[in-house]
N, C-alpha and C positions, 0 to 999 in steps of 0.2 A: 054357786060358781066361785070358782079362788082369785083371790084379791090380788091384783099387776097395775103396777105402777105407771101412771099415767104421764103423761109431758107436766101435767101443773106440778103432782105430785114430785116428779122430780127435779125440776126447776127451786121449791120450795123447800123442803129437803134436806139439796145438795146446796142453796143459796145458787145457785148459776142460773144465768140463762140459756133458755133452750128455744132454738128457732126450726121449725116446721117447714119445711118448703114448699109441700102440700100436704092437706092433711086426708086426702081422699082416700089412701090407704090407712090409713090409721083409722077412719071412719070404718069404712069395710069390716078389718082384723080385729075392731071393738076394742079399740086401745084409747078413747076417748070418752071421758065421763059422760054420763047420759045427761047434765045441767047442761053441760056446753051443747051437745048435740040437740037438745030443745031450743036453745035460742039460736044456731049456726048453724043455717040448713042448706047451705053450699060448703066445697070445700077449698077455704082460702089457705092461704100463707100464713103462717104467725109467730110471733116471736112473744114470751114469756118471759119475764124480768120479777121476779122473787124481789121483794119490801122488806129486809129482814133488820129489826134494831135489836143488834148483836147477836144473839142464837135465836130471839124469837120474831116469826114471821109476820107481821102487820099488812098487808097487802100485795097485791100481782100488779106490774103493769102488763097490758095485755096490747098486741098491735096487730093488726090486719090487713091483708090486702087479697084482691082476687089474682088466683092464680094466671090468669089468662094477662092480666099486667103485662104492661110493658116491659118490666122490670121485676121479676117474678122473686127475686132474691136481694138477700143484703150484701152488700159488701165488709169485709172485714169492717175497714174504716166506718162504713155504716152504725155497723152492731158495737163497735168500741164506743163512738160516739152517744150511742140510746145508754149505755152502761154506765157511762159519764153522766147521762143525766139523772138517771137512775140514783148513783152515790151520790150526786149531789143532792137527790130530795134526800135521803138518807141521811145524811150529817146536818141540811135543818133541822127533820126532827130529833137526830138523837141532843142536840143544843136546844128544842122545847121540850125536851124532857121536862116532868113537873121535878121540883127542888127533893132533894134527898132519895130522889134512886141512882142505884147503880150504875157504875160504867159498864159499858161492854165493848166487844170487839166488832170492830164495822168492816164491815166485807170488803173494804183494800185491807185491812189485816190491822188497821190501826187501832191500839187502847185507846179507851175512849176515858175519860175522867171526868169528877166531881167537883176538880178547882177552876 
């Protein structure tokens, strides 16, 4: 079968997040890796947050909710806010960096440096 790009895949990728509103079609259409579909045997909501320190990706945060929620979506402010916390673990680690690596560029777009 030919290789199409998934929600994580593209979230990590592109560094953006990508929020899911349900993912029941996407289950269906086989548009979701078969790891997530072993452990997520309903189909919730989810929002995707890429870990990237600078080009390279170090972790997902992942969030959940059942669709049937009260509240079955984010709000802008919502998702701006998760994104904020997001950059913030972001710029801890890129400052525990161990000494003598590189800067790179942190996903607000800022050069990061070594002084």
């Amino acid at each position: 079968s030919e290789y199409a790009p998934d929600p994580f895949h593209l979230a990590i990728r592109h560094n953006i997040p990508v929020l899911i509103n349900n993912s029941k079609q996407m289950r269906e259409g086989g548009k979701l890796p078969a790891g997530y579909l072993s452990v997520v045997t309903d189909d919730p909501s989810f929002l995707v947050l890429p870990i990237c320190l600078g080009v390279n990706p170090v972790g997902l945060m992942y969030l959940d909710w059942a669709p049937q929620a009260e509240k079955p979506t984010l709000t802008k402010d919502e998702q701006a806010k998760l994104v904020d916390v997001r950059d913030l673990l972001v710029r801890t680690l890129m400052l525990r960096r161990p000494a003598g690596t590189k800067g790179g560029e942190a996903p607000d777009g800022d050069v990061t440096s070594d002084a």
